[in-house]
MIDOSE-1310 file (N, C-alpha, C; in nm, 2 decimals, decimal comma, always signed):
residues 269
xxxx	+1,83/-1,04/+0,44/+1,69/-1,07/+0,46/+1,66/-1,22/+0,48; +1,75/-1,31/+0,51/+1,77/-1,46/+0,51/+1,67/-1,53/+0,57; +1,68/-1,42/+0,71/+1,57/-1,45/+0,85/+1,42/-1,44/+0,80; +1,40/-1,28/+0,72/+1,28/-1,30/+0,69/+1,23/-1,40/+0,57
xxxx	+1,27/-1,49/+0,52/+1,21/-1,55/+0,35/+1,09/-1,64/+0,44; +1,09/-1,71/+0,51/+1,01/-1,80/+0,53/+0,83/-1,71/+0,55; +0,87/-1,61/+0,64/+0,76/-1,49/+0,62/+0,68/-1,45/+0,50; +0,81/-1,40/+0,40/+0,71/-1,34/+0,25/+0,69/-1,45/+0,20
xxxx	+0,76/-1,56/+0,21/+0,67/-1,68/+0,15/+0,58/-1,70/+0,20; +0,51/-1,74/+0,33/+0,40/-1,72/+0,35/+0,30/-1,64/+0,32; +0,34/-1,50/+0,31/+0,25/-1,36/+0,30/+0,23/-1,39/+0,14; +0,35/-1,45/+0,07/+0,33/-1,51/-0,11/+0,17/-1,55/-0,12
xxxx	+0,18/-1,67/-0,05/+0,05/-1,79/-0,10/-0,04/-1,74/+0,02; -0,07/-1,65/+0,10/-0,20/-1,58/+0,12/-0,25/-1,48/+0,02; -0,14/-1,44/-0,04/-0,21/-1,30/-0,17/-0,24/-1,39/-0,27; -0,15/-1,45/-0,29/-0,19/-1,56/-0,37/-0,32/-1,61/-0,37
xxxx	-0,37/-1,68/-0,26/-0,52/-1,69/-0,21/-0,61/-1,61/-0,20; -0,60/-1,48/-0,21/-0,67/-1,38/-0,16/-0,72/-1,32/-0,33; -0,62/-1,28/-0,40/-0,60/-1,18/-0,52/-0,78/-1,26/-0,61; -0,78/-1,39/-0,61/-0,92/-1,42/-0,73/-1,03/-1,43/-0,64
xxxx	-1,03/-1,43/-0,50/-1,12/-1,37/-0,42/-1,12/-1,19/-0,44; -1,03/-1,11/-0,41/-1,04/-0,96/-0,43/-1,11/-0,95/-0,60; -1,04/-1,02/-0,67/-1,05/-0,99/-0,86/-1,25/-0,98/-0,84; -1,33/-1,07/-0,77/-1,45/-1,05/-0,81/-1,52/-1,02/-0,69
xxxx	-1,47/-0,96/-0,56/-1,56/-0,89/-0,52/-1,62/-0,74/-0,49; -1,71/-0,68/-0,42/-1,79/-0,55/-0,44/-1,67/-0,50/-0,40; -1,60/-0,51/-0,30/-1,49/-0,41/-0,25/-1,38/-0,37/-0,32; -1,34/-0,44/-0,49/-1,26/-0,37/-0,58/-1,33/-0,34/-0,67
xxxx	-1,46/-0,37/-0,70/-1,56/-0,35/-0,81/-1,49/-0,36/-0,89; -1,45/-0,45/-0,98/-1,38/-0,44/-1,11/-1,43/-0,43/-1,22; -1,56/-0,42/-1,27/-1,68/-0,37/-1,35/-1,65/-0,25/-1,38; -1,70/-0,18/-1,26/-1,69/-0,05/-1,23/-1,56/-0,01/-1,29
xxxx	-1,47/-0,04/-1,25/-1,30/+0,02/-1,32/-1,33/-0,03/-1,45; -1,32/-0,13/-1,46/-1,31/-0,11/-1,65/-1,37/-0,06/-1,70; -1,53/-0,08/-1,66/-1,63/+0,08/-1,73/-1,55/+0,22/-1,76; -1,43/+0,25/-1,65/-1,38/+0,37/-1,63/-1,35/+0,43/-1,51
xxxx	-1,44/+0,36/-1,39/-1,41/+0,42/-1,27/-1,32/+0,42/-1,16; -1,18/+0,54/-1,15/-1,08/+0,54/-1,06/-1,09/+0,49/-0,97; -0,97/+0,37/-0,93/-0,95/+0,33/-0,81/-0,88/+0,41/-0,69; -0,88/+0,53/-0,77/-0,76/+0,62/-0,66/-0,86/+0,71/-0,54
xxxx	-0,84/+0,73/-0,45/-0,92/+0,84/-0,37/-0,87/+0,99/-0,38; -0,99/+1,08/-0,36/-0,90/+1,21/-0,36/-0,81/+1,25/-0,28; -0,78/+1,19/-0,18/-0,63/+1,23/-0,10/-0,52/+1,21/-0,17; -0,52/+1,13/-0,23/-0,41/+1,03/-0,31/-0,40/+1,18/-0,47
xxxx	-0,50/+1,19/-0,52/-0,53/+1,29/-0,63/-0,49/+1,41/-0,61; -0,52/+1,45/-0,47/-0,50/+1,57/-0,45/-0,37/+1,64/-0,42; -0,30/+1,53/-0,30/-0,22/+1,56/-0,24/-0,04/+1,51/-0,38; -0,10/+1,44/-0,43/+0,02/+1,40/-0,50/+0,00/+1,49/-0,72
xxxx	-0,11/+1,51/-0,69/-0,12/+1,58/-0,82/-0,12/+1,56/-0,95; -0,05/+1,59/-1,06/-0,06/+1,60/-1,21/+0,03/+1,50/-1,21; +0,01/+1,41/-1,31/+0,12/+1,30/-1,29/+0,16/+1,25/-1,45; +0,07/+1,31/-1,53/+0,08/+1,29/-1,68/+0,21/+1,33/-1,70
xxxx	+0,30/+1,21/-1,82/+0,37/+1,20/-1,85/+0,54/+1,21/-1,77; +0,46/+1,16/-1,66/+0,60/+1,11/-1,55/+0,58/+0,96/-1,56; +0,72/+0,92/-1,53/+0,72/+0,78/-1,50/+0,73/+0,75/-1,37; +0,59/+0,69/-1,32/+0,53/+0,65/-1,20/+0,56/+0,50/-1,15
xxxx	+0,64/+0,43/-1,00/+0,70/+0,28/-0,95/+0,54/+0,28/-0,86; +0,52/+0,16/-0,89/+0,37/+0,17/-0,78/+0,42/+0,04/-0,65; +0,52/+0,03/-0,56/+0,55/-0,05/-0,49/+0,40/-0,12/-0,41; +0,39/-0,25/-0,42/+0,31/-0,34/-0,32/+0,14/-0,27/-0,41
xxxx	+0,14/-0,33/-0,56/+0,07/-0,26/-0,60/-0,09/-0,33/-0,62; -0,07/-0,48/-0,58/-0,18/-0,61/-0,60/-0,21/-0,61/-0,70; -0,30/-0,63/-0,75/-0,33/-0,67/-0,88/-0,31/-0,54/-0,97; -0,29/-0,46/-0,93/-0,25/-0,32/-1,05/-0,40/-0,24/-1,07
xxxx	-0,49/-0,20/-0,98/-0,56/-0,11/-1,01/-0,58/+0,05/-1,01; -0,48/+0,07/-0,91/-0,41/+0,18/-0,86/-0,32/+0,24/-0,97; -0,21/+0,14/-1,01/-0,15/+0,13/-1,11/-0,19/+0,16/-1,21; -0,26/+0,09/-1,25/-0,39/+0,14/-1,38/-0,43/+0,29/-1,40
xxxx	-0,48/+0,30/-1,23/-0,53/+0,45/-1,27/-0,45/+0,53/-1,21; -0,35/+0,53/-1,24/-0,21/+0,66/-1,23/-0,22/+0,64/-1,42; -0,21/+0,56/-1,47/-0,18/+0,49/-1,62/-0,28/+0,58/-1,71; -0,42/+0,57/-1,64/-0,50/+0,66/-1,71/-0,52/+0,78/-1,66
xxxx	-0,43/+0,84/-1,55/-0,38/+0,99/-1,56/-0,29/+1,04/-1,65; -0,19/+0,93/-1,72/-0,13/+1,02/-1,81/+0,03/+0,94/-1,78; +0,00/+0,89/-1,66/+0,16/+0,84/-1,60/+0,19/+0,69/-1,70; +0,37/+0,70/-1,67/+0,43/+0,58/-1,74/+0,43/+0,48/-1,60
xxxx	+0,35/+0,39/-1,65/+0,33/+0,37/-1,46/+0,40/+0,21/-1,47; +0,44/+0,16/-1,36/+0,51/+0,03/-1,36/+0,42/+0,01/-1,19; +0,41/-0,14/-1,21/+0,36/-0,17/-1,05/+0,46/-0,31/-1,03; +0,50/-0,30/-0,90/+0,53/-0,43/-0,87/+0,46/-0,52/-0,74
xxxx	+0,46/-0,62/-0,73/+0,39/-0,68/-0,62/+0,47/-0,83/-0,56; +0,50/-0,90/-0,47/+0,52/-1,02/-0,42/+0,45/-1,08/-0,47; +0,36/-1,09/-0,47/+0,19/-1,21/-0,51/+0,23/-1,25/-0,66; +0,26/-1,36/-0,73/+0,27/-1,36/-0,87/+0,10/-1,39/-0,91
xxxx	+0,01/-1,42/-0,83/-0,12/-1,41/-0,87/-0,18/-1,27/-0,93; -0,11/-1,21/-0,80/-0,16/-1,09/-0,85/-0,15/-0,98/-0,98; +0,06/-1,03/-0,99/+0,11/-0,96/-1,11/+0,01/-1,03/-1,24; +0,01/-1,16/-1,18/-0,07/-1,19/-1,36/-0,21/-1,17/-1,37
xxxx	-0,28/-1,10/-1,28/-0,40/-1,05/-1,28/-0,41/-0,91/-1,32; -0,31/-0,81/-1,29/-0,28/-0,68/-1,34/-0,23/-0,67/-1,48; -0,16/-0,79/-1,52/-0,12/-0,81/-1,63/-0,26/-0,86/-1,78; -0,32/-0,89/-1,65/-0,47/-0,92/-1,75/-0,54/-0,78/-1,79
xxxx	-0,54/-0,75/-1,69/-0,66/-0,57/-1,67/-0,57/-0,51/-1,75; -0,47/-0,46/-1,76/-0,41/-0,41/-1,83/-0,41/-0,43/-2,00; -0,39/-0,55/-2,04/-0,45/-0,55/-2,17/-0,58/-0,53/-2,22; -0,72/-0,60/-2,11/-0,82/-0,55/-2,12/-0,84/-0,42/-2,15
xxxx	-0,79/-0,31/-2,09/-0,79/-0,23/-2,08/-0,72/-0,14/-2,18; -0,65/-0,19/-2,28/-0,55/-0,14/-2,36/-0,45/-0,04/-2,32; -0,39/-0,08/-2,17/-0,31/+0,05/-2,15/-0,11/+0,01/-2,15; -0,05/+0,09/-2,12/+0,03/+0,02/-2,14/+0,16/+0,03/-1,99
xxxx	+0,11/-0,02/-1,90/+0,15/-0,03/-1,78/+0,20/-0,15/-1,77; +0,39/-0,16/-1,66/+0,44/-0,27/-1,65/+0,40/-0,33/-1,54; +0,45/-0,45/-1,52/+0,40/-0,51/-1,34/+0,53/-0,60/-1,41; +0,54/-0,61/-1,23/+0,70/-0,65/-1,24/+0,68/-0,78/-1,08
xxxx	+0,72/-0,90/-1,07/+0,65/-0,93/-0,97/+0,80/-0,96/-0,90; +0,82/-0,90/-0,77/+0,94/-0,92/-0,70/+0,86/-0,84/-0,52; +0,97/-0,94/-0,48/+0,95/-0,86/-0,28/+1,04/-0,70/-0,30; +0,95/-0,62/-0,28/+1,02/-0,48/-0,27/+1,18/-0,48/-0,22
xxxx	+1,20/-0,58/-0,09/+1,37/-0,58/-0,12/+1,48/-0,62/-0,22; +1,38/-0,68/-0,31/+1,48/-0,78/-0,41/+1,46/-0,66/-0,58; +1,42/-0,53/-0,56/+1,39/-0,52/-0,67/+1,49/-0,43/-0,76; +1,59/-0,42/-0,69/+1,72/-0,39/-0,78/+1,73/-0,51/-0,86
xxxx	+1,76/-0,62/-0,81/+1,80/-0,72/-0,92/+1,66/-0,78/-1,01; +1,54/-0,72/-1,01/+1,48/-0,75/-1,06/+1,34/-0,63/-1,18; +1,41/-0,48/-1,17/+1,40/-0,34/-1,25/+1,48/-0,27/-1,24; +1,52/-0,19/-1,36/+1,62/-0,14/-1,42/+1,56/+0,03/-1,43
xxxx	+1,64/+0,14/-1,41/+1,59/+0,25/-1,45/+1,56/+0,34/-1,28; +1,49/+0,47/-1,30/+1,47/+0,54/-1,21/+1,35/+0,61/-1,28; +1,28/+0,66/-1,16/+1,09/+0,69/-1,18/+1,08/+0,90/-1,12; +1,05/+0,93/-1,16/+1,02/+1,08/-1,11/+0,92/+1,02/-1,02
xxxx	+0,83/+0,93/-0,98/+0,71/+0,95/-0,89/+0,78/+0,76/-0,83; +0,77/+0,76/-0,68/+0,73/+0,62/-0,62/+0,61/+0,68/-0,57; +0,53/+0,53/-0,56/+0,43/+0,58/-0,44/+0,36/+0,48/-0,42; +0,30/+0,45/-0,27/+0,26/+0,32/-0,20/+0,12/+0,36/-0,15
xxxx	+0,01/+0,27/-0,11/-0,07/+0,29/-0,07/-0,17/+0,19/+0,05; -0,22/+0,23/+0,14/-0,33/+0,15/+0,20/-0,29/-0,01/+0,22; -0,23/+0,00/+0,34/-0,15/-0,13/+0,34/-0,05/-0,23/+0,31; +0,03/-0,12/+0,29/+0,12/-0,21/+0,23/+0,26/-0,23/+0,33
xxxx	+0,30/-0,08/+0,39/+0,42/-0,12/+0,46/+0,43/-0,23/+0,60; +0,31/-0,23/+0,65/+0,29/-0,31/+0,72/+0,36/-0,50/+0,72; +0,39/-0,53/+0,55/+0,42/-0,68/+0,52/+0,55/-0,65/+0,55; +0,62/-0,56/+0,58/+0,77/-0,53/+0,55/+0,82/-0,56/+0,72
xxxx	+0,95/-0,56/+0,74/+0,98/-0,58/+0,89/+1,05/-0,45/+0,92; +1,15/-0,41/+0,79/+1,30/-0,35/+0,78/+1,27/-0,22/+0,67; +1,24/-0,08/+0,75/+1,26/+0,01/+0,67/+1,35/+0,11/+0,64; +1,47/+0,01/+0,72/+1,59/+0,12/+0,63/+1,62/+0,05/+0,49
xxxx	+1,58/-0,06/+0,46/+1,56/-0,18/+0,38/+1,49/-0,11/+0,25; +1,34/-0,07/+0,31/+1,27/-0,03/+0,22/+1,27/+0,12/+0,14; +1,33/+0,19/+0,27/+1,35/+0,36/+0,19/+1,52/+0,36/+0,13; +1,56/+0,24/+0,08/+1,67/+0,23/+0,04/+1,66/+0,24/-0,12
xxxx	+1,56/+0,16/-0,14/+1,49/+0,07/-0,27/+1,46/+0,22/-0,29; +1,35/+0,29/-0,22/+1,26/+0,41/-0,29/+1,39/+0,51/-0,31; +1,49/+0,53/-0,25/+1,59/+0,62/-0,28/+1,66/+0,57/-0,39; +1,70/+0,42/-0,43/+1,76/+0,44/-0,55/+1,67/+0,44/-0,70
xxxx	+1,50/+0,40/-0,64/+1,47/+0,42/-0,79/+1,41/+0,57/-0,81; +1,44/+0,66/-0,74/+1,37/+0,79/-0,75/+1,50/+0,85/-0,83; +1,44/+0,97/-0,92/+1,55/+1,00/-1,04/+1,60/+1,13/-0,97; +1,70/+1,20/-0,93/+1,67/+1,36/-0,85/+1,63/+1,43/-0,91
xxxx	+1,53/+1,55/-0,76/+1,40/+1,56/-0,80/+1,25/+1,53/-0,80; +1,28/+1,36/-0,78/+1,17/+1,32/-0,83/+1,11/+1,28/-0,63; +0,96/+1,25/-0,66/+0,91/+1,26/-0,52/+0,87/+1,13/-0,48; +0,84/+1,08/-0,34/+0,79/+0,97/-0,28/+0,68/+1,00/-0,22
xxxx	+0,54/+0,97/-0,27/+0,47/+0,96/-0,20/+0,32/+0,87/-0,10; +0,34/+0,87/-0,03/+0,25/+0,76/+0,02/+0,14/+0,79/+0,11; +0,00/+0,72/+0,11/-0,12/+0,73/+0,20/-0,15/+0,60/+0,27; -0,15/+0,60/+0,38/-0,13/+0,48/+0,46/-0,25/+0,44/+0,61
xxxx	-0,22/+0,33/+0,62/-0,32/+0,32/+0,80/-0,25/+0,40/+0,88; -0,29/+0,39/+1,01/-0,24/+0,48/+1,10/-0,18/+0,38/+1,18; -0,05/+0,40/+1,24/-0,03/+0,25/+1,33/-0,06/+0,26/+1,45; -0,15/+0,37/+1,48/-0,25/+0,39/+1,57/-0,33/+0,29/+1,58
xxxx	-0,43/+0,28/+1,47/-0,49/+0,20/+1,46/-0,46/+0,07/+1,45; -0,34/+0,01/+1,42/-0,33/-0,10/+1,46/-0,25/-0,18/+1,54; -0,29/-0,02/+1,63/-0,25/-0,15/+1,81/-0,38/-0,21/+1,87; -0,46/-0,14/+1,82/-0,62/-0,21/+1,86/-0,66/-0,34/+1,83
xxxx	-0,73/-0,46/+1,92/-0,78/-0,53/+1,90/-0,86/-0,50/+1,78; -0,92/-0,64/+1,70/-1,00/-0,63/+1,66/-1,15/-0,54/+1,63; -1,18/-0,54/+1,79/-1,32/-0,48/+1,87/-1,29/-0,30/+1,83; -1,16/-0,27/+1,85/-1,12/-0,16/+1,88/-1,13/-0,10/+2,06
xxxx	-1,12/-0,18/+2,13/-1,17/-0,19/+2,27/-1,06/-0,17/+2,34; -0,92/-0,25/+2,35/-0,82/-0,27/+2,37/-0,71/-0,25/+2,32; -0,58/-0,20/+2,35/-0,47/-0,21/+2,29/-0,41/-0,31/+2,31; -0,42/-0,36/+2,18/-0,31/-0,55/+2,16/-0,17/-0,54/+2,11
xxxx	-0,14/-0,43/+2,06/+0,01/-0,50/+2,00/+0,08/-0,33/+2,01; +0,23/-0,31/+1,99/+0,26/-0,23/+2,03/+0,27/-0,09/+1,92; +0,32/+0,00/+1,94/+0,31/+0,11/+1,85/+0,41/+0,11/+1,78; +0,54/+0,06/+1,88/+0,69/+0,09/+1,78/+0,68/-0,09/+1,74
xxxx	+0,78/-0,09/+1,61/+0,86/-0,19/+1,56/+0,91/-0,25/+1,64; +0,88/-0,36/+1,68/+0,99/-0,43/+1,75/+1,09/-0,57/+1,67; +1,04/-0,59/+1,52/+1,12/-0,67/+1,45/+1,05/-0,78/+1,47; +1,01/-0,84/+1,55/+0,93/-0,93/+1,59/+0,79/-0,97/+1,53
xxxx	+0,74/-1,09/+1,39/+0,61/-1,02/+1,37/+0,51/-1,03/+1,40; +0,39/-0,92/+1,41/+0,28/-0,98/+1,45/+0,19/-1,14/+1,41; +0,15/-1,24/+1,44/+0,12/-1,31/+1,39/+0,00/-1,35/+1,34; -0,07/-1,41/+1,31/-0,22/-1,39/+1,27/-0,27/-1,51/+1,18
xxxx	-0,35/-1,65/+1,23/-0,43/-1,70/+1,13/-0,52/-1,70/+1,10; -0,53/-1,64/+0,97/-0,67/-1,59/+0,87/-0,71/-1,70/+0,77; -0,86/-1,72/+0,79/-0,87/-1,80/+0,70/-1,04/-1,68/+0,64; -1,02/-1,53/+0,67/-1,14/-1,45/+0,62/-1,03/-1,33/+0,54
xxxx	-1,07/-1,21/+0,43/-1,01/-1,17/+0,41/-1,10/-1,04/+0,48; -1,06/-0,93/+0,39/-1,16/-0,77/+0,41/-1,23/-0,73/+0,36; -1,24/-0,80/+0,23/-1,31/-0,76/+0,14/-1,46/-0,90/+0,16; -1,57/-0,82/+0,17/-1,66/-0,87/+0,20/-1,70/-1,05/+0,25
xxxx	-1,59/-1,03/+0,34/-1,63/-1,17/+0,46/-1,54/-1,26/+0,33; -1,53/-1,29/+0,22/-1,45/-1,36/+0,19/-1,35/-1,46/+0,25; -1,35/-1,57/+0,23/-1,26/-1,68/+0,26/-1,20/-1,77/+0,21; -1,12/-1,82/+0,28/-0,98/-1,92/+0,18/-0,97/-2,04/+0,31
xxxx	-0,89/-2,11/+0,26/-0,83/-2,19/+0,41/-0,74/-2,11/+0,45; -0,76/-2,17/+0,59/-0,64/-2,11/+0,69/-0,53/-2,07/+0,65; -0,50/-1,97/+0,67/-0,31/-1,94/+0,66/-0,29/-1,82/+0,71; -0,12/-1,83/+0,76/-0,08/-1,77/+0,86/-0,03/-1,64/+0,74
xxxx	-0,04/-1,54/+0,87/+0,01/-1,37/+0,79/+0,12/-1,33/+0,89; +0,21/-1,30/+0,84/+0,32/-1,21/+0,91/+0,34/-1,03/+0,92; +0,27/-0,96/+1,01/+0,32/-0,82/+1,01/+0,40/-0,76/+1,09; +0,41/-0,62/+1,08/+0,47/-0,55/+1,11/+0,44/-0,41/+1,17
xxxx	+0,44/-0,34/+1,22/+0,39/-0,19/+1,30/+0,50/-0,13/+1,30; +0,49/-0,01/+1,23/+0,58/+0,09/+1,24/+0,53/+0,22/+1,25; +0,57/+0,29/+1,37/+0,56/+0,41/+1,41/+0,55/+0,52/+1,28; +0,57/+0,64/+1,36/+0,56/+0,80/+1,21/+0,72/+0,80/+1,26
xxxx	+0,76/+0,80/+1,33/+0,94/+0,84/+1,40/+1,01/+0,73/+1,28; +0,99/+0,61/+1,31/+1,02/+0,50/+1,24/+1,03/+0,50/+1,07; +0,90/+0,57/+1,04/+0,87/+0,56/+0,87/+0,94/+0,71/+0,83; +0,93/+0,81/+0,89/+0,98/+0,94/+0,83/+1,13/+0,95/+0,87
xxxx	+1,21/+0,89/+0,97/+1,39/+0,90/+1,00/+1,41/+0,79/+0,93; +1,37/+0,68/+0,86/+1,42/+0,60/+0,73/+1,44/+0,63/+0,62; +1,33/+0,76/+0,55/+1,29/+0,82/+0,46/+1,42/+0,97/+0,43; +1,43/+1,05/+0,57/+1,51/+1,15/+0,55/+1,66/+1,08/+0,60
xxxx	+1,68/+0,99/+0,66/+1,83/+0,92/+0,67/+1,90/+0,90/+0,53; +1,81/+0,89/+0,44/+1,85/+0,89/+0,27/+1,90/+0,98/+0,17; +1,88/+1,15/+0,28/+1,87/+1,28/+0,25/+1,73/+1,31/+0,16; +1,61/+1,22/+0,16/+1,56/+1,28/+0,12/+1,47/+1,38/+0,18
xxxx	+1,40/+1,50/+0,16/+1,36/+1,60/+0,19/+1,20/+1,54/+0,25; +1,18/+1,60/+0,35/+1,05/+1,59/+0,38/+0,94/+1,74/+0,39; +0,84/+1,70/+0,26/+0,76/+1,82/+0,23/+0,65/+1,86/+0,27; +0,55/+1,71/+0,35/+0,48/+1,71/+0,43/+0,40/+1,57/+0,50
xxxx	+0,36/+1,60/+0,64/+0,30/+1,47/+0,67/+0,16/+1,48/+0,72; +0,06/+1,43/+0,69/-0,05/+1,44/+0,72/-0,14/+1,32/+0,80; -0,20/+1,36/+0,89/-0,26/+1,25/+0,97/-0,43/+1,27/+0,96; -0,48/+1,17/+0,93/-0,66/+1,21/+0,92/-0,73/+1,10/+1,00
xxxx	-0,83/+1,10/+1,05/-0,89/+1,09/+1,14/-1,01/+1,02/+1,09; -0,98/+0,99/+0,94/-1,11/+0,88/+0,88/-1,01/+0,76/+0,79; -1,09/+0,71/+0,70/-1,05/+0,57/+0,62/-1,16/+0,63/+0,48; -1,11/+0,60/+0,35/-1,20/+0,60/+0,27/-1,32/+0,45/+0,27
xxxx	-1,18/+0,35/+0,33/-1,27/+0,29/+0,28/-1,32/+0,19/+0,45; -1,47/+0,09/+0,48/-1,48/+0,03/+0,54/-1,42/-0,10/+0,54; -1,31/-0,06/+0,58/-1,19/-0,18/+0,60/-1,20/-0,18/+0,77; -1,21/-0,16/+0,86/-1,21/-0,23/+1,03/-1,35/-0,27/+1,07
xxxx	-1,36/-0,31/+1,14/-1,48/-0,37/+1,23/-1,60/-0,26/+1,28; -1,70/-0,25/+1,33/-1,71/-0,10/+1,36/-1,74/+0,05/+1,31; -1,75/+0,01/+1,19/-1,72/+0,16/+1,13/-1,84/+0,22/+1,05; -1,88/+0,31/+1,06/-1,99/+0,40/+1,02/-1,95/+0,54/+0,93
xxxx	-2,02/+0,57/+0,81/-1,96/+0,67/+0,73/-2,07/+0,77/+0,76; -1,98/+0,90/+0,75/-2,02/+1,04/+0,78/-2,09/+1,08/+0,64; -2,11/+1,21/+0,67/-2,19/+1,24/+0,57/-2,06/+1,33/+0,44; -1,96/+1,34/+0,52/-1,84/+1,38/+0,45/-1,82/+1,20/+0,34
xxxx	-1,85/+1,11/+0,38/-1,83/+0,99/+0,29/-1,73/+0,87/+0,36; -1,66/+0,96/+0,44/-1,53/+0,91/+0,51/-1,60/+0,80/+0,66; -1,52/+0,69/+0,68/-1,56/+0,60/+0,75/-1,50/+0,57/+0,88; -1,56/+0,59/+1,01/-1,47/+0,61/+1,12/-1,54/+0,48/+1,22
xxxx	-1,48/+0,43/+1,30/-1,49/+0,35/+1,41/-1,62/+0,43/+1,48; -1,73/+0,40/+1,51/-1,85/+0,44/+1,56/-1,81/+0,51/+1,68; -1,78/+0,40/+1,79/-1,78/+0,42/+1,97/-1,64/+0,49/+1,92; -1,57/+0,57/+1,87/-1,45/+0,66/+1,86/-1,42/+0,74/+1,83
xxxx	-1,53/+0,79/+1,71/-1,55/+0,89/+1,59/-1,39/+0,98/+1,52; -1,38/+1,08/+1,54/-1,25/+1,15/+1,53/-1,16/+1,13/+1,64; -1,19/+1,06/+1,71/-1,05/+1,04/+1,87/-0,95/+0,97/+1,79; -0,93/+0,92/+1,73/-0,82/+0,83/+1,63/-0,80/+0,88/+1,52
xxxx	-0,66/+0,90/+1,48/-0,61/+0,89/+1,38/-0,60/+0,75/+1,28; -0,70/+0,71/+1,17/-0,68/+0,59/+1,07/-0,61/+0,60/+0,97; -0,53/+0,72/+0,93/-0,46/+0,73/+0,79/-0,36/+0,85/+0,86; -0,24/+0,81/+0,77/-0,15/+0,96/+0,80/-0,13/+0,94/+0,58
xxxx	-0,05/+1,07/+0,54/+0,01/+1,05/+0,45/+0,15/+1,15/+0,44; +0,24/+1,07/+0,34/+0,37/+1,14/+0,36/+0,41/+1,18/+0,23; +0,46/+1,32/+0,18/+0,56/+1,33/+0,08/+0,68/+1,39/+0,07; +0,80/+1,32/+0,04/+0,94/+1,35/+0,06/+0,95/+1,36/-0,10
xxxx	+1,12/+1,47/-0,11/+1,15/+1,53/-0,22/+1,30/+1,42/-0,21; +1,33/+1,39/-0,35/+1,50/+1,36/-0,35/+1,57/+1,49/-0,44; +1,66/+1,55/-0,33/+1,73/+1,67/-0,38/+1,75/+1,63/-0,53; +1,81/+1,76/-0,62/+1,79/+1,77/-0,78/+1,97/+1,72/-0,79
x	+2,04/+1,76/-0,69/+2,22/+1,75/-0,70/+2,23/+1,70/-0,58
């Protein structure tokens, strides 16, 4: 990964910048969660289930709220994240909160040499594979910390949606991976207009062909994949919520896929 460090270092000191902007605004409500209120959505609840008393890897987890609430389902939950802002911000909530969840701060490719052990549950969510270039890279990591048996599961953008301009008008960038990353200087984040100074972001677009033959190349089992046609949350430009709750691009409504999710099995032998 030689080629990529100059990348996650950058992608470092934007999370870095971003995370005590996220910690206090409406879009993580952090009030709200400590009061008690789950950061998880019901896709993520539904589709992945009872999780008490499994030990749960929360890969690319930011500040750990997600984490958290696997933690107060019942799970032995560990989160890791790039951002060291972030880990010590999860590492805050977490005592607040008196729970007893790890955070571990490493780049998901480095995290053999940096956690020990094997988890019955990985699972990633809402942005995250995107930072990555190399996913035979990443479903390497998820195959060696899954215990056999144990499952991977993830809810994600659609990389449909982000071949689209901004506007949602145009197609700007491609569908498959090309290794090459997209580039971007942001000096706004997503969470309500928020800003930092300028800095540059490095991503990545990867296909469903791309993220599921990295996933079963490992032999692990694929149990199902699901594509949905909304966003929980108003994260793009555009977007208007139904009366189902769910938030779609206005001039597009259901013509777009915004979320797929995937769950693969690691055989028992």
């Amino acid at each position: 990964m030689e080629d990529y460090k100059h990348y996650f270092e950058s992608n470092r000191q934007l999370w870095n910048k971003r995370t005590p902007l996220h910690r206090q605004s409406a879009f993580y409500n952090v009030d709200a969660f400590v009061a008690g209120q789950t950061s998880l959505n019901n896709i993520e609840l539904e589709e992945l289930g009872d999780v008490q008393g499994k030990a749960l890897l929360h890969l690319q987890c930011h500040f750990g709220q997600d984490t958290l609430s696997w933690a107060r389902q019942g799970a032995n939950a560990t989160g890791i994240d790039l951002s060291d802002a972030s880990i010590e911000e999860a590492r805050r909530l977490n005592q607040q909160l008196g729970l007893d969840a790890k955070f571990v701060q490493s780049n998901v490719y480095d995290l053999k040499e940096n956690l020990q052990g094997q988890f019955d549950i990985v699972f990633t969510s809402y942005g995250t594979i995107g930072w990555l270039p190399d996913l035979e890279q990443w479903s390497d990591i998820i195959n060696h910390f899954l215990k056999p048996g144990g499952t991977f599961y993830m809810v994600e953008f659609h990389p449909v949606a982000w071949m689209f301009d901004d506007d949602f008008k145009e197609i700007a960038y491609p569908y498959h991976n090309t290794y090459t990353p997209i580039v971007t200087e942001t000096e706004q984040s997503y969470t309500d207009g928020s800003s930092h100074e300028k800095l540059t972001e490095y991503g990545w677009n990867h296909s469903l062909g791309e993220v599921v033959s990295s996933l079963t190349a490992k032999g692990l089992q694929l149990e199902f994949l699901h594509e949905f046609p909304y966003s929980p949350y108003n994260n793009f430009r555009h977007m208007e919520q139904g009366a189902d709750g769910y938030w779609r691009i206005k001039h597009l409504g259901s013509k777009i896929p915004l979320l797929y999710s995937i769950k693969v099995n690691k055989p028992k032998n």
